[in-house]
C-alpha positions in Angstrom: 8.5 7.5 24.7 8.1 11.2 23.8 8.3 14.0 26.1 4.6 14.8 26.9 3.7 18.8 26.5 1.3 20.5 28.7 -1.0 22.8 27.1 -3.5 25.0 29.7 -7.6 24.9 28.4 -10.8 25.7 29.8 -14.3 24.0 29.0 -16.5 26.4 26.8 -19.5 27.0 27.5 -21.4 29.0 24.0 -21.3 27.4 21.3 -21.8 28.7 17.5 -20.4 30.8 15.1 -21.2 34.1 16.4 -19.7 32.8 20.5 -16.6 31.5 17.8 -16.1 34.6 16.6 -16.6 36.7 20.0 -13.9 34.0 21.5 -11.5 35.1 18.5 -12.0 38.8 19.2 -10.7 38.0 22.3 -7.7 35.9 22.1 -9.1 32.7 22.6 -9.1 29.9 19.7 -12.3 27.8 20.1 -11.3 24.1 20.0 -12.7 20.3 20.5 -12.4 17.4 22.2 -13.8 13.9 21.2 -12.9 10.2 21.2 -12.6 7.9 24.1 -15.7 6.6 26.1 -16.8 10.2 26.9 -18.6 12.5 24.8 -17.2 15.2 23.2 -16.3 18.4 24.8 -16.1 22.3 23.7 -13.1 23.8 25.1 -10.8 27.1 24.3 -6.9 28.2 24.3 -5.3 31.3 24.9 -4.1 31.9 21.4 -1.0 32.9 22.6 -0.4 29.5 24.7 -1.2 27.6 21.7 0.0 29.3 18.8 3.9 29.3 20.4 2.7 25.7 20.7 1.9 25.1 16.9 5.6 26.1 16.1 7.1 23.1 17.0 7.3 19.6 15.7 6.2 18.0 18.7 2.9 19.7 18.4 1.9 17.9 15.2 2.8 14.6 16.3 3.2 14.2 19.9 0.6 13.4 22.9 -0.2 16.8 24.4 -1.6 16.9 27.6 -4.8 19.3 28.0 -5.2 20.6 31.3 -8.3 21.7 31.5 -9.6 23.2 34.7 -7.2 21.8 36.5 -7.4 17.8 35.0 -5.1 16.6 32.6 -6.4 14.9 29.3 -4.1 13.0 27.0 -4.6 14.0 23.6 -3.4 13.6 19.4 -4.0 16.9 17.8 -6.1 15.8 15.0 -7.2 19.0 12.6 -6.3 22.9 13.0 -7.7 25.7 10.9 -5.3 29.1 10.4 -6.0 32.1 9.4 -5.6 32.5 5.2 -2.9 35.4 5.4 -3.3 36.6 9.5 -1.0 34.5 11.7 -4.0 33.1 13.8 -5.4 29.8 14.9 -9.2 29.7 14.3 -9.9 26.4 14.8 -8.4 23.2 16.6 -9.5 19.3 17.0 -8.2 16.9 19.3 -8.8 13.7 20.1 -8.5 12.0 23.3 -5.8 8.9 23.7 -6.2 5.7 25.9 -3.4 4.1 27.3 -4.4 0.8 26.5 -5.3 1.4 22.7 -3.1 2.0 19.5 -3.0 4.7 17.6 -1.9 6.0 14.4 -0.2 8.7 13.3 2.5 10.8 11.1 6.1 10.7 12.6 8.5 13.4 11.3 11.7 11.7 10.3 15.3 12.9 11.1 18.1 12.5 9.0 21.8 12.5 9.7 24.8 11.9 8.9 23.9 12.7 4.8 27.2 15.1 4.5 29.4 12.9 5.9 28.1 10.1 3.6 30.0 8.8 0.5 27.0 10.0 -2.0 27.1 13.3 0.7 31.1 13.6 -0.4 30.7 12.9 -4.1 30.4 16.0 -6.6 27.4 15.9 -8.4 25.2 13.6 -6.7 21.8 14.4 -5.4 20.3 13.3 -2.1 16.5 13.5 -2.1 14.2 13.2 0.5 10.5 11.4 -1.0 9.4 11.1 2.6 9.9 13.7 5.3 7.1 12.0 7.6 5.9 8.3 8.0 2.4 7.0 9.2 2.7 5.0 12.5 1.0 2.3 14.3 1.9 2.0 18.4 0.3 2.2 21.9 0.7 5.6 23.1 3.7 4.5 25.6 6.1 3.6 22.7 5.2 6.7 20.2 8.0 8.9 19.8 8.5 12.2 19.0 10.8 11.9 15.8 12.0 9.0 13.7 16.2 8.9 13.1 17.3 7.9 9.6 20.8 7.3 9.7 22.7 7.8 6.2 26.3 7.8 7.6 26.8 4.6 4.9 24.8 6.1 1.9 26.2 5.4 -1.1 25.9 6.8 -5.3 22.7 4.6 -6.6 21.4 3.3 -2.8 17.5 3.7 -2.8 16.1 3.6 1.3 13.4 1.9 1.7 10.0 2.1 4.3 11.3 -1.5 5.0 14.9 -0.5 5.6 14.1 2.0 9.3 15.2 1.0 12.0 12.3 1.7 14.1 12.1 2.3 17.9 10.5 -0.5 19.9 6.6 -1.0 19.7 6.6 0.5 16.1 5.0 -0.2 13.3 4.4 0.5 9.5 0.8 0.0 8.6 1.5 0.1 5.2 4.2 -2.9 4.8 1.6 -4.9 5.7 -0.2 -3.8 2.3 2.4 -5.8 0.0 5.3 -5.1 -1.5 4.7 -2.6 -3.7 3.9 0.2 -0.4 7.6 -0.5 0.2 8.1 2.6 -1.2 11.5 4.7 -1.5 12.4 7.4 1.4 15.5 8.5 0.0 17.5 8.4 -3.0 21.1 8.9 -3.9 21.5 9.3 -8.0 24.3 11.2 -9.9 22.4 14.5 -10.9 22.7 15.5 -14.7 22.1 19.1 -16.1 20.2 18.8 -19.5 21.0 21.4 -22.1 18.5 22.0 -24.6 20.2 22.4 -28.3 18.5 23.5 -31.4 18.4 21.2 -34.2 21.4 21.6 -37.1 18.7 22.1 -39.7 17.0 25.4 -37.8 20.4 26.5 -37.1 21.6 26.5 -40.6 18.2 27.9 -42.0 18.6 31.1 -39.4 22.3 31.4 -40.2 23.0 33.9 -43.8 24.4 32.1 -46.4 28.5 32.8 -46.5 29.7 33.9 -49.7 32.6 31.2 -51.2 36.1 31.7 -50.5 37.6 34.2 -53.0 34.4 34.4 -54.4 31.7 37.6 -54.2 28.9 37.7 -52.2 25.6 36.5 -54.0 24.3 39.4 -55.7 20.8 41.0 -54.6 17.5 39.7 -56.4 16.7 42.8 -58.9 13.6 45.0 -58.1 10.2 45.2 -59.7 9.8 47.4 -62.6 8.2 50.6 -62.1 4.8 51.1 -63.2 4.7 53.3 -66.9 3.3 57.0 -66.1 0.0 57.8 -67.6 -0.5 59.9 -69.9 -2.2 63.0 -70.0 
């Protein structure tokens, strides 16, 4: 199971843009809480706690526990709004987790061992990543932080698969269950080819100058037009 973080809150009281905005004039990101068995609940973050919180991975895709005046709260975060240039949180949603209950959500994957890989030691070849994150199904005991993909044996032309993870125990990939054509590719391993763009023979030989033949003299220039007669007076 992942490490659970611990994120300090308080319940909020106002509600509305204008108490939003005072709360961001403050330092304090306005946030919710919903789901469960309980109704939903206004609450608020230092932005300072919570922003250092929203640059890291586990943030995105971890359980976080809320402790809000003092009582801790499981929750997923759900939903955050940022600033469009400022580095601020406006904005966050979370949603409450029961023990007893499965949940979904994204899982970053991990991958090692690509350079020491036969496609990672071949010249030329290109190792792409289609996937970077993978929806889950699990309780919330069994959800990790992270999902390892191992490419030690990756080899020139090998396609991963969804269906070829080796998952932690208690997961599972909603979307296998949809047939096979949601098996889709995570990574691939392919020879990478550089394309040149040529121009055809014919435009070239109509922008070269004609050459004159060997021993021969250059093709003469096309006379000019007559001069107009003068008019008499």
């Amino acid at each position: 199971m992942a490490k659970i973080h611990e994120i300090p809150a308080e319940l909020r009281k106002d509600e509305g843009k204008g108490a939003s905005r005072r709360l961001r004039h403050a330092d304090v990101v306005p946030a919710i809480l919903y789901g469960g068995k309980e109704q939903p609940q206004s609450i608020q973050f230092v932005h300072k706690d919570v922003y250092m919180a929203s640059q890291h991975e586990w943030f995105y895709s971890s359980i976080i526990d809320l402790k809000i005046d003092g009582k801790n709260q499981k929750a997923l975060l759900r939903d955050l709004q940022r600033h469009p240039y400022k580095q601020r949180l406006l904005h966050l949603d979370f949603q409450r987790v029961s023990e007893n209950e499965a949940l979904k959500i994204r899982v970053p994957l991990h991958f090692l061992n690509q350079e020491k890989s036969p496609a990672g030691k071949t010249a030329g070849v290109l190792v792409t990543h289609e996937l970077n994150e993978i929806l889950v199904s699990c309780l919330p005991k069994d959800l990790p932080e992270y999902i390892e993909v191992d490419l030690g044996n990756l080899s020139v032309g090998d396609i991963v698969h969804l269906s070829d993870l080796k998952l932690p125990a208690g997961l599972e990939i909603p979307e296998l269950k949809l047939g096979k054509e949601h098996d889709v590719a995570v990574v691939l391993a392919k020879l990478g080819k550089e394309e040149v763009e040529e121009a055809p023979a014919a435009d070239v030989a109509a922008a070269a100058p004609a050459a004159p033949a060997k021993g021969g003299k250059a093709p003469a220039k096309a006379p000019a037009a007559p001069a107009a007669p003068a008019k008499k007076k």
